[in-house]
C-alpha positions as CSV (number, residue, x, y, z in Angstrom):
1,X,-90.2,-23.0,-24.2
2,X,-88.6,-26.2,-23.5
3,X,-85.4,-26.0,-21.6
4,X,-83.1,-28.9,-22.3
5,X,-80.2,-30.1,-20.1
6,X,-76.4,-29.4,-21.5
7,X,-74.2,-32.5,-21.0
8,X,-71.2,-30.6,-19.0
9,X,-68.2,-28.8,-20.4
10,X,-65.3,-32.0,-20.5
11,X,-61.6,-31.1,-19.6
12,X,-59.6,-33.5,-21.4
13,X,-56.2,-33.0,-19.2
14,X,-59.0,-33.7,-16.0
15,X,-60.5,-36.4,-17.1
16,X,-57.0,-38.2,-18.2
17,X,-56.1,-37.4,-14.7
18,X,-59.1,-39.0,-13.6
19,X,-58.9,-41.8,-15.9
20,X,-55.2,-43.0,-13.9
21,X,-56.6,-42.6,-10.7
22,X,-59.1,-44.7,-11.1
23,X,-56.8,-47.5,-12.9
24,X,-54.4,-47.3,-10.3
25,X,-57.1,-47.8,-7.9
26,X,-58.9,-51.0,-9.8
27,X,-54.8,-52.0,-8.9
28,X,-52.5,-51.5,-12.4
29,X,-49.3,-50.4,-11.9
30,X,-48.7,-48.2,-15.1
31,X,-51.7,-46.1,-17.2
32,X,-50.8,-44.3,-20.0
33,X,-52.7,-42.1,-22.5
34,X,-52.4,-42.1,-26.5
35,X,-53.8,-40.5,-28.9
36,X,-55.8,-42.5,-31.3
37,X,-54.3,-42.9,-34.6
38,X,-53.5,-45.3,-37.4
39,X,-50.5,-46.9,-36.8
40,X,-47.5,-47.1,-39.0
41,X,-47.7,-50.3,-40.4
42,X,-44.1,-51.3,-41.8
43,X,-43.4,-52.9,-38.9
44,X,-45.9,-55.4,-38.4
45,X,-46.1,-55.8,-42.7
46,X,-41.9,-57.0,-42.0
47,X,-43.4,-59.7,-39.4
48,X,-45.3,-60.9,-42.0
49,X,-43.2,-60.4,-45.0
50,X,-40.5,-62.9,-43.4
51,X,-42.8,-65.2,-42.2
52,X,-42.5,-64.6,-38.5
53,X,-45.9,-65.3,-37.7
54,X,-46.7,-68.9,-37.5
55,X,-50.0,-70.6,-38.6
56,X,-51.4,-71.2,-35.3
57,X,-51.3,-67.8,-34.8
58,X,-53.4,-66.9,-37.7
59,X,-55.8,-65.1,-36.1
60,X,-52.5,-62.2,-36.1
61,X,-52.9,-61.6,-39.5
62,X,-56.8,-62.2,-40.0
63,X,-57.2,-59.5,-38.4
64,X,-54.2,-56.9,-39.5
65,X,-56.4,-54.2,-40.2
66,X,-58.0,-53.6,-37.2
67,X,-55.2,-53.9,-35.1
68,X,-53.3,-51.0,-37.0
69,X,-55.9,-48.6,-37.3
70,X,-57.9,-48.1,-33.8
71,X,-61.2,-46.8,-35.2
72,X,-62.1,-50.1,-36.9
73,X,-62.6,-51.5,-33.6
74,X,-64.5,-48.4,-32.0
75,X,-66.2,-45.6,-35.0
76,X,-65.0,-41.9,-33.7
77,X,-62.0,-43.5,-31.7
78,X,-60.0,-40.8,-30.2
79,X,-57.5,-41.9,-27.4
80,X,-56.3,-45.5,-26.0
81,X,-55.3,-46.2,-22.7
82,X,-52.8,-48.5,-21.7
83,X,-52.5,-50.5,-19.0
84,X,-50.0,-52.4,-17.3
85,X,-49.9,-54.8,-14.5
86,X,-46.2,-56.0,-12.7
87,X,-46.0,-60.1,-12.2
88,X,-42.1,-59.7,-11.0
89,X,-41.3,-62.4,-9.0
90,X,-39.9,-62.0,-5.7
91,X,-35.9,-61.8,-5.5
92,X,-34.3,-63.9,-4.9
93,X,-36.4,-66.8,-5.9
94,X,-36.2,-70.5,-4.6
95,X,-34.7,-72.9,-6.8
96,X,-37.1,-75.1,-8.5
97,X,-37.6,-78.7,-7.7
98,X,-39.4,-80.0,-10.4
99,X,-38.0,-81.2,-13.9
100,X,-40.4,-78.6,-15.9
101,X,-40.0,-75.6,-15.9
102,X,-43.1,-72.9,-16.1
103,X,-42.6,-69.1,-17.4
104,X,-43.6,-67.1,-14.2
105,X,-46.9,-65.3,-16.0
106,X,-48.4,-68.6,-15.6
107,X,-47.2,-69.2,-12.1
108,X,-50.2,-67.9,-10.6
109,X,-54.3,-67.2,-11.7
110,X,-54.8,-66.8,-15.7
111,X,-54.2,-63.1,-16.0
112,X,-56.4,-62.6,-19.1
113,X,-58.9,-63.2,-16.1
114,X,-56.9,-61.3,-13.3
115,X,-56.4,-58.2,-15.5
116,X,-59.5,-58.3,-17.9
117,X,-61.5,-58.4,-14.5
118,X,-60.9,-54.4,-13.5
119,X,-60.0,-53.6,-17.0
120,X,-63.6,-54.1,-17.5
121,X,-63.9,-52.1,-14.5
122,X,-62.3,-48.8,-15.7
123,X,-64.4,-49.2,-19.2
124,X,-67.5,-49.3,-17.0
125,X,-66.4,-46.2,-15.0
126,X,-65.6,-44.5,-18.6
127,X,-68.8,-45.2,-19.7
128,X,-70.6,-44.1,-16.1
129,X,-68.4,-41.0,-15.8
130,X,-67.7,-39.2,-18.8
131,X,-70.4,-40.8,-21.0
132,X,-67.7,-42.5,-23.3
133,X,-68.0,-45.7,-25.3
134,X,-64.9,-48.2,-25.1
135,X,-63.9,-51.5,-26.5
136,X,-61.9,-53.3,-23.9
137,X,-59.2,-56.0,-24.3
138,X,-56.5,-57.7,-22.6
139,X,-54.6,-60.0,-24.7
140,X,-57.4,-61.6,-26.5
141,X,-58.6,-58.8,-29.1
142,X,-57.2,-56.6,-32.6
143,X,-54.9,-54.2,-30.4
144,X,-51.2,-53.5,-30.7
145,X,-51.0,-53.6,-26.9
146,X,-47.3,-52.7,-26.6
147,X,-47.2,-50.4,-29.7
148,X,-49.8,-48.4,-28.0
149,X,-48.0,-48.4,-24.2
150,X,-45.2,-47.0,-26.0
151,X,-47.2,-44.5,-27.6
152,X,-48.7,-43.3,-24.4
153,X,-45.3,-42.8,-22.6
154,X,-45.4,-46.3,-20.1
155,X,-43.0,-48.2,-21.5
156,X,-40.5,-48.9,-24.5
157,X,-40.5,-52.3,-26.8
158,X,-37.4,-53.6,-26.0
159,X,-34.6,-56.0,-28.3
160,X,-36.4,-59.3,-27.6
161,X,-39.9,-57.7,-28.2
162,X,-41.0,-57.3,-24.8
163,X,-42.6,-53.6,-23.0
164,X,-39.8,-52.4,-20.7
165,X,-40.6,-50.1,-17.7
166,X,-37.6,-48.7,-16.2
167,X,-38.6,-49.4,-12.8
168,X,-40.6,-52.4,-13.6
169,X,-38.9,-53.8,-16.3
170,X,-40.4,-56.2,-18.7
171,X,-43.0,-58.3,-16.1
172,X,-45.8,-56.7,-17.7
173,X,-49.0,-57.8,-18.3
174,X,-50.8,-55.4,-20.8
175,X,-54.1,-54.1,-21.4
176,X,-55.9,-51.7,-23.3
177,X,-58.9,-49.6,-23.6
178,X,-60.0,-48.1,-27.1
179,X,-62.6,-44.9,-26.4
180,X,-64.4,-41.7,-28.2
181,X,-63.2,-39.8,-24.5
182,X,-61.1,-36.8,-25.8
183,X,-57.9,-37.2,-23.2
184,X,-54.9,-35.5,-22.7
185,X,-51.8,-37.7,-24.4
186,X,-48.7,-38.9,-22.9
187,X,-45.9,-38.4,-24.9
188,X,-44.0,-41.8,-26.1
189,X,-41.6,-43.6,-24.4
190,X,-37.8,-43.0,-25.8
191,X,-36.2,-46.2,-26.6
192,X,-34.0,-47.2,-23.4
193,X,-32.3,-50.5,-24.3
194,X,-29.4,-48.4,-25.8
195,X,-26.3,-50.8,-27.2
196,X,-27.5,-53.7,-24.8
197,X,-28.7,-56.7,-26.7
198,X,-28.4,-59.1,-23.9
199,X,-31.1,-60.7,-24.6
200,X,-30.4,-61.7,-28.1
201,X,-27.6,-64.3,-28.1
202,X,-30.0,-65.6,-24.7
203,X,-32.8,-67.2,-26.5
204,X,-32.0,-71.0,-26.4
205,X,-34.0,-71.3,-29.9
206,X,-32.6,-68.4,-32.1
207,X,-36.0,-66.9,-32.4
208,X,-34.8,-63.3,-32.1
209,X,-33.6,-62.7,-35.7
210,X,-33.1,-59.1,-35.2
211,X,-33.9,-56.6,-32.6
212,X,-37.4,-56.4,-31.7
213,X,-38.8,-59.6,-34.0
214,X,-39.9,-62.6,-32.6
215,X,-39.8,-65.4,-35.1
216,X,-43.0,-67.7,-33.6
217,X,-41.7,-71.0,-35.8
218,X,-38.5,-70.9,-33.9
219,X,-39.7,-69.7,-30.1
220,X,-40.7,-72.0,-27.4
221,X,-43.9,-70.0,-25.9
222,X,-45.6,-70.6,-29.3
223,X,-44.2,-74.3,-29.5
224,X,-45.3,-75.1,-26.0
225,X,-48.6,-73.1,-25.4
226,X,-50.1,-72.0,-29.0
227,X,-49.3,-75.2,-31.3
228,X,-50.7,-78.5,-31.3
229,X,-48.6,-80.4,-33.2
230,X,-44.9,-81.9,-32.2
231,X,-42.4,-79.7,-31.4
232,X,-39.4,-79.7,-33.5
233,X,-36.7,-82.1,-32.7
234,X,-33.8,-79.5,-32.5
235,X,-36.0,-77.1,-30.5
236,X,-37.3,-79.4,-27.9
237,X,-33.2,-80.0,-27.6
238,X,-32.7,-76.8,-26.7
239,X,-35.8,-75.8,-24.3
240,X,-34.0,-76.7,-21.3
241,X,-37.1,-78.1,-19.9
242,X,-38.8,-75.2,-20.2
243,X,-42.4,-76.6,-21.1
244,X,-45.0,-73.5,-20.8
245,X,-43.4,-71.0,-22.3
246,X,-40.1,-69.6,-21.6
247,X,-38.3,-66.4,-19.4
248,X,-34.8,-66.6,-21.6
249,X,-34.6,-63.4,-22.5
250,X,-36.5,-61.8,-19.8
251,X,-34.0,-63.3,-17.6
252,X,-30.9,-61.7,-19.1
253,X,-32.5,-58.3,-19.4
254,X,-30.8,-55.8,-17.2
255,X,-33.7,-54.0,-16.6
256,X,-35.1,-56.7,-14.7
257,X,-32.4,-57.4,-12.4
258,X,-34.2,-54.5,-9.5
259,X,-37.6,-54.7,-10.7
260,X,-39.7,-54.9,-7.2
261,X,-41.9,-57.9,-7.0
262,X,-45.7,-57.3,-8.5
263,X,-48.8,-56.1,-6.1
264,X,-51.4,-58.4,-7.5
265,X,-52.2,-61.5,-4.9
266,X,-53.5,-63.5,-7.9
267,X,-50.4,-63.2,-10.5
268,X,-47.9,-64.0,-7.7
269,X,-46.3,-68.1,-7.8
270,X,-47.7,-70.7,-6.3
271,X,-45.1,-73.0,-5.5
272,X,-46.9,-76.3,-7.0
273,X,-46.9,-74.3,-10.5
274,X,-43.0,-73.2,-10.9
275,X,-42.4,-76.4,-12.1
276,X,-44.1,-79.8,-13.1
277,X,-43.2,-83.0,-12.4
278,X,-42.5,-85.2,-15.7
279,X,-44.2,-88.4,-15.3
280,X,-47.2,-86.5,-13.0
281,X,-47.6,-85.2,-16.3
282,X,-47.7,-88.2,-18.6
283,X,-50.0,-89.8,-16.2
284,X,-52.7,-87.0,-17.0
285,X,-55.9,-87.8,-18.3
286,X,-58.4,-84.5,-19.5
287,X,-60.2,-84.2,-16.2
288,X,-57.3,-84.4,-14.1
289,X,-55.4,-81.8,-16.2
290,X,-58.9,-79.3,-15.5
291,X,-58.7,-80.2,-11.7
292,X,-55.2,-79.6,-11.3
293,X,-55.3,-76.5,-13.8
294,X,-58.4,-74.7,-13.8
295,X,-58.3,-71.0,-14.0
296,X,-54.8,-71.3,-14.6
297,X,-52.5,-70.5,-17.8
298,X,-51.7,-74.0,-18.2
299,X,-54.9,-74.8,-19.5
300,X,-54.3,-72.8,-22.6
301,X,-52.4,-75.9,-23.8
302,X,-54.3,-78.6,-22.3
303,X,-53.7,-81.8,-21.4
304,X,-52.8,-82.6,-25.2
305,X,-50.4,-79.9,-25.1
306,X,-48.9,-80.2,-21.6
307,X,-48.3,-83.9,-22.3
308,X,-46.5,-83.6,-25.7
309,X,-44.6,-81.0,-24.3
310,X,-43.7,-83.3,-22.2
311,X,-42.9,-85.8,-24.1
312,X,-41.0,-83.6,-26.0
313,X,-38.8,-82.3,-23.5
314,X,-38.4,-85.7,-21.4
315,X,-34.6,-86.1,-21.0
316,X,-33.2,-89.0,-23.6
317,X,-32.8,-91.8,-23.1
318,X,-36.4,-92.3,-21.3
319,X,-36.0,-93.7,-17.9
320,X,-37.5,-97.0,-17.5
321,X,-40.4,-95.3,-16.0
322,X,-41.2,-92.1,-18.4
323,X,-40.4,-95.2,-21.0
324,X,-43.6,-97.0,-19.3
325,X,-45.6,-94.2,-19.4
326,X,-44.6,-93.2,-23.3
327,X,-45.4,-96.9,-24.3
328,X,-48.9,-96.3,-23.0
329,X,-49.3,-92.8,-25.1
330,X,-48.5,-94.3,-28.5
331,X,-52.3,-95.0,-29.0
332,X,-53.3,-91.4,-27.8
333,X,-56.2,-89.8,-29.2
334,X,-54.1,-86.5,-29.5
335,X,-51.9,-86.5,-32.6
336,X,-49.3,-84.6,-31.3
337,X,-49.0,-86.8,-28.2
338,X,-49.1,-90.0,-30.5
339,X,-46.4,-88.7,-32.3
340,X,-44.3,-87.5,-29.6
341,X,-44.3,-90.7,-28.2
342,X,-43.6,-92.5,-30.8
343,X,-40.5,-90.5,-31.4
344,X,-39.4,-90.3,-27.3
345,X,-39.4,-94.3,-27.8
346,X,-37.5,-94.5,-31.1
347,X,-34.1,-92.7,-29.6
């Protein structure tokens, strides 16, 4: 008689154990457990309902689906693990010198690389150790990444829609890992932001319409990183030069005013990427945009994007210089730098 080898007995609470010591060795600062469940979709149905979502962001609603219900990315899904990674800046930071200003997750490497890269890691050691399958994302796939690090105790979505860690506070950078492991849970995070709603009133643009909603028409990381065509005229008026993406509310979060500055070498700033000068930027041509930026954030927009931003955002009325430079973009091959151009020289 054939004797057959028994895969071993698993111990969920072990291998949940196992599971954060192995993420906090690959170098994330927060793991949590949840268990896998459909998620309750009102609040992401409200999003859509009042037109919150924008269309170059599509892909949000493409896909609604799968990002509320775990098992249509992975058949027999049975926990996700979140993971978190600190970017805090040091404190206290130098002033910046240049007239643009850059949100401080693209300050350093492209995290969707820096994080994805032992994210990746910790799926492989799932798959290697407890014989699991796992679908993988940071950022870039159908998850509700910060529904699901609330779910599994790391963190709690604050007023302006951002994960909030008590010690960390809001520089997060998420990931998550969807897998057929049987793991222990965490339980959820309670809510934390209490009667604060600092951050509210602090968005330049209005595009926190009530607590915990974005609206992506009205909000300047969509505007300056996500679409391609102008930027409206009362917006770009009220960026404050802010022309990746913006730290408004982040900023007047209390939560962030003792978070200690992040481990990872790769997120922290370089000094050259704080802020951008203005007219480097209207000088840029494609390849000099891919030299300067590569395996950055800022290549997310482009050199299309980065130079209507600019345009955008240039301070009126143009210098005699950025006037110059405009006169030469009016002829752009990029639509929304044509048109940006045009109106920067019509004021």
């Amino acid at each position: 008689m054939e004797l057959r080898a028994h895969a071993p007995e698993r111990n969920p609470a072990s291998d949940a154990a196992r599971v954060k010591a192995e993420a906090k060795e690959l170098g994330f600062d927060l793991c949590g457990i949840a268990h896998a469940h459909p998620l309750e979709s009102a609040r992401l149905d409200r999003w859509f309902d009042q037109g919150w979502d924008a269309p170059g962001i599509a892909y949000v609603r493409e896909r609604r689906a799968e990002r509320l219900d775990p098992s249509r990315v992975l058949a027999g899904a049975r926990s996700v693990i979140a993971l978190a990674a600190s970017y805090a800046p040091e404190l206290p930071e130098p002033a910046p010198r240049g007239d643009l200003l850059v949100a401080r997750y693209a300050q350093g490497r492209d995290y969707h690389n820096v994080v994805l890269k032992p994210a990746r890691k910790l799926a492989a050691w799932l798959r290697a150790e407890l014989d699991a399958r796992v679908y993988c994302e940071v950022d870039a796939g159908a998850v509700l990444e910060k529904a699901w690090a609330q779910e599994a105790g790391i963190g709690w979505i604050g007023k302006n829609g951002c994960l909030i860690h008590e010690r960390l506070g809001s520089w997060l950078l998420l990931g998550a890992l969807v897998t057929d492991a049987d793991l222990v849970p965490d339980h959820p995070h309670p809510d934390r932001c209490g009667e604060c709603s600092a951050c509210i009133p602090a968005c330049p643009t209005g595009a926190i319409p009530e607590p915990r909603y974005v609206d992506a028409n009205r909000c300047l990381a969509y505007h300056t990183i996500e679409h391609r065509g102008p930027i409206p005229p009362e917006l770009a008026r009220a960026a404050g030069g802010r022309v990746f993406g913006c730290d408004a509310c982040q900023d007047a979060c209390p939560w962030n005013r003792r978070a200690p500055p992040g481990n990872l070498v790769q997120l922290r700033a370089r000094p050259e990427q704080r802020t951008l000068d203005l007219e480097i930027l209207l000088r840029l041509t494609p390849e000099e945009a891919r030299r300067r930026y590569e395996g950055t954030p800022l290549l997310r927009a482009g050199r299309d994007g980065l130079v209507r931003s600019a345009l955008a955002l240039a301070p009126r009325p143009l210098s005699p210089e950025v006037r110059a430079l405009a006169e030469r973009l009016v002829d752009d091959p990029a639509p929304g730098v044509r048109a940006e151009a045009r109106r920067a020289l019509s004021h």
